[in-house]
Structure formats: structure tokens, C-alpha cells
C-alpha positions as CSV (number, residue, x, y, z in Angstrom):
1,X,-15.1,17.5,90.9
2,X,-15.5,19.2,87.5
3,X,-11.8,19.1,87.0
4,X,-11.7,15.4,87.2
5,X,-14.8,14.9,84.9
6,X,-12.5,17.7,82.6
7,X,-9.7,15.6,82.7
8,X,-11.9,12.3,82.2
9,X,-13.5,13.9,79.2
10,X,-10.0,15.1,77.7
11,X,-8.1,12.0,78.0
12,X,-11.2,10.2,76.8
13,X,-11.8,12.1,73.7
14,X,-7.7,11.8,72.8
15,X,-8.1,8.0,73.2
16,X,-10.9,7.6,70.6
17,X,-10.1,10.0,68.3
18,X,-6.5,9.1,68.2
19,X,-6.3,5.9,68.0
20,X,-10.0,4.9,66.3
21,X,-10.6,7.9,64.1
22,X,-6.9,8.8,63.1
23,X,-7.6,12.5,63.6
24,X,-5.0,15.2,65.6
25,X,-6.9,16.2,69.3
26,X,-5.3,19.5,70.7
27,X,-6.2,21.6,73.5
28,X,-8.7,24.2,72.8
29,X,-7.1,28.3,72.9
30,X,-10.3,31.0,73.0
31,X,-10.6,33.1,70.4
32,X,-8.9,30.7,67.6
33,X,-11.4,31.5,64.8
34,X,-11.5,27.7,64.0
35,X,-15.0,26.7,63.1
36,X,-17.4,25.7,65.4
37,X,-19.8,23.0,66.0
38,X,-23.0,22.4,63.9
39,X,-23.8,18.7,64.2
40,X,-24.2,17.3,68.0
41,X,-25.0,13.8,68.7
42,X,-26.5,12.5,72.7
43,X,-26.6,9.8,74.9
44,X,-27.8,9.1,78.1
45,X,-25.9,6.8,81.4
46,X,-27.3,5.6,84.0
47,X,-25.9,3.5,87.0
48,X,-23.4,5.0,89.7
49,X,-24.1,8.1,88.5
50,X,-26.6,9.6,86.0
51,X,-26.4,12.3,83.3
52,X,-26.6,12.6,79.8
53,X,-23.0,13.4,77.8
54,X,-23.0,15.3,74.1
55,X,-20.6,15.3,71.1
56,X,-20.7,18.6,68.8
57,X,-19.0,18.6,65.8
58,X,-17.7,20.9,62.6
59,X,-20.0,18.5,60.3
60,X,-17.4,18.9,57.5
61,X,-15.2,16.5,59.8
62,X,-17.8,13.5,59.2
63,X,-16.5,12.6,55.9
64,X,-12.7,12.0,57.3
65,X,-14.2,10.8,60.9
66,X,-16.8,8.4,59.2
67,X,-14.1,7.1,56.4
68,X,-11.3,6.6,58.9
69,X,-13.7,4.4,61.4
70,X,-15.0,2.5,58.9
71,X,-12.2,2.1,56.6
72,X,-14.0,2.9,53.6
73,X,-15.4,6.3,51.5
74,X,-18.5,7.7,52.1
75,X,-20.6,7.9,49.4
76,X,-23.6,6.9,48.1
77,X,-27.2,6.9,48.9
78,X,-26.4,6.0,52.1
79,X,-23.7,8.1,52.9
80,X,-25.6,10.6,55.1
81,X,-26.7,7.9,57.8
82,X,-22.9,6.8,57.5
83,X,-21.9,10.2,58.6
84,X,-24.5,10.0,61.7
85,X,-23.3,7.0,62.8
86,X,-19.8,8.1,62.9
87,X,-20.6,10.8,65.1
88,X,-22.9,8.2,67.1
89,X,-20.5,5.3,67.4
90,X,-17.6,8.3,68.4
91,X,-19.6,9.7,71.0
92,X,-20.3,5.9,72.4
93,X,-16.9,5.2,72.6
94,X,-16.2,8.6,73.8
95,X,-18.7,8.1,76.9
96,X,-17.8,4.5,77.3
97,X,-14.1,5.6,77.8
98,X,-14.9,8.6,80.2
99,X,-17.5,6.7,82.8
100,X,-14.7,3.9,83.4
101,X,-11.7,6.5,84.1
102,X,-14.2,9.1,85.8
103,X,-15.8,5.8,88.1
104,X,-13.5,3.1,87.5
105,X,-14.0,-0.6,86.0
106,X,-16.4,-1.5,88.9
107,X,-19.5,0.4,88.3
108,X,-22.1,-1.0,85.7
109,X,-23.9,1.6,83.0
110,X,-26.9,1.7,81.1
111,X,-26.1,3.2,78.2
112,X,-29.1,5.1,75.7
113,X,-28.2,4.9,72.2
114,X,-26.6,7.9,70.9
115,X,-28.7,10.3,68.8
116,X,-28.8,13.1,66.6
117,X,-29.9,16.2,68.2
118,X,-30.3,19.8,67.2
119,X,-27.4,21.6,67.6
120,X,-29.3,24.6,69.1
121,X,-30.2,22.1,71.9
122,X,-27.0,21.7,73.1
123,X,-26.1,25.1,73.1
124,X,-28.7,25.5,75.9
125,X,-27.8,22.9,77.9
126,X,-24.1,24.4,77.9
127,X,-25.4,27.5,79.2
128,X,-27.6,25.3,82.2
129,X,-26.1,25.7,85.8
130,X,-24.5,22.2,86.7
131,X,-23.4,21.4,83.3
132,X,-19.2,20.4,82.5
133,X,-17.9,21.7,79.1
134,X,-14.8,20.5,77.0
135,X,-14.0,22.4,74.3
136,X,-11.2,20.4,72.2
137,X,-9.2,21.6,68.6
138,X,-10.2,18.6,66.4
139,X,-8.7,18.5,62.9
140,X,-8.3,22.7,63.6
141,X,-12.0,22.9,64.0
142,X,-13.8,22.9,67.2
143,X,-15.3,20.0,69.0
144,X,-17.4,20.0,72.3
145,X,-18.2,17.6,74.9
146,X,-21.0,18.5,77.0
147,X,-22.0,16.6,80.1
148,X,-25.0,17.1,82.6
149,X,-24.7,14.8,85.8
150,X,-27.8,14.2,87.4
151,X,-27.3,13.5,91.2
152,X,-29.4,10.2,92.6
């Protein structure tokens, strides 16, 4: 089963950050020395299946990830919360693309809104028994999905 949440999450994270952020999704190789995660954003589904799904990012990426989503720079004294909601709005997308090809069209989701967590936090749920991990090359940095299904 965790190969086809994998391969949900991979195809998934291509789609959005492909085609609605404009940025280059490769597979992830160990031992790259690409920098690693240091902004996470969370979201809890529930419906057909619970869990909670995470989106870690090399926070140096929000500038390009907000901009290109938006359409516009990022600056400004609101520029911070733009950067947020980036990551928010990518990991909503993100989820909403992975529970339809994990379950299919049928199933309906609650969805939480996304939001910012301490990094730290995810960290410790990647290291949790039942927990998938994706590890993806974004932009040559690294970027990590992290979902924890809950069984009903």
C-alpha cells in the first residue's frame, strides 16, 4: 500500500509544481548535498480515509514558488504571509491531487486548512511507525511530503 500512496504522492507533487508553480520536480538520489527542508506547512483529510499530509520546503524556494503562483514579486510588508500562503495553497493542491488518484473521484474529503508548523515537528512524525515519506529534488533543493494515515 505505501507504494501506491508513494506513487500518489509523486505524481501529485509533479502535477502542481509543474504546471502551477513552474518549478523542475526530479526524483530524490541520498546523499545529494542539496539543501534540506526548513519551512513545513500541514493539513488534515478526512472522509474515506483519515490522516494528516505535510509539505517541507528549502524556504529560499518561497520567493520563486510564491511569485510564480501568484504571478507577481514578493515584496513588501506583506511579503512574508505571501510566502506562507504559497507553501499553503501548494500543499492544498498537492493533497487535493493525491486523495483523488490515491481514492479515486468518488470519495468526498474534509479538508483542514493548511498551516504553518515547526519544522522540528515534522521531523518527528517522519521518524513515527506508520508514517509514508517522499523525498523529491525541487529547484536542486529538497522537498518532503509526509503523510500519516489514520485507519477508521
Amino acid at each position: 500500500m505505501s507504494d501506491v500512496i508513494k506513487e500518489a504522492l509523486y505524481e501529485s507533487a509533479m502535477t502542481v509544481f509543474e504546471t502551477s508553480a513552474f518549478m523542475d520536480v526530479f526524483e530524490w538520489e541520498e546523499d545529494s548535498g542539496l539543501p534540506m527542508p526548513d519551512i513545513a506547512a500541514t493539513m488534515k483529510f478526512a472522509g474515506h480515509a483519515e490522516g494528516e499530509i505535510s509539505l517541507s520546503l528549502f524556504s529560499e524556494l518561497l520567493d520563486t514558488l510564491a511569485e510564480n503562483m501568484l504571478g507577481e514579486p514578493v515584496e513588501g510588508p506583506n511579503a512574508e504571509k505571501q510566502r506562507q500562503d504559497a507553501l499553503k495553497e501548494a500543499l492544498n493542491m498537492v493533497c487535493g491531487n493525491f486523495l483523488t488518484s490515491w481514492m479515486g473521484d468518488a470519495p468526498v474529503f474534509n479538508l483542514s486548512p493548511p498551516e504553518i508548523i515547526d519544522i522540528r515537528r515534522v521531523a518527528e512524525n517522519a521518524e513515527a511507525a506508520g508514517r509514508i515519506v517522499l523525498r523529491l529534488n525541487l529547484e536542486d533543493t529538497c522537498a518532503e511530503l509526509v503523510v500519516t494515515k489514520h485507519t477508521k
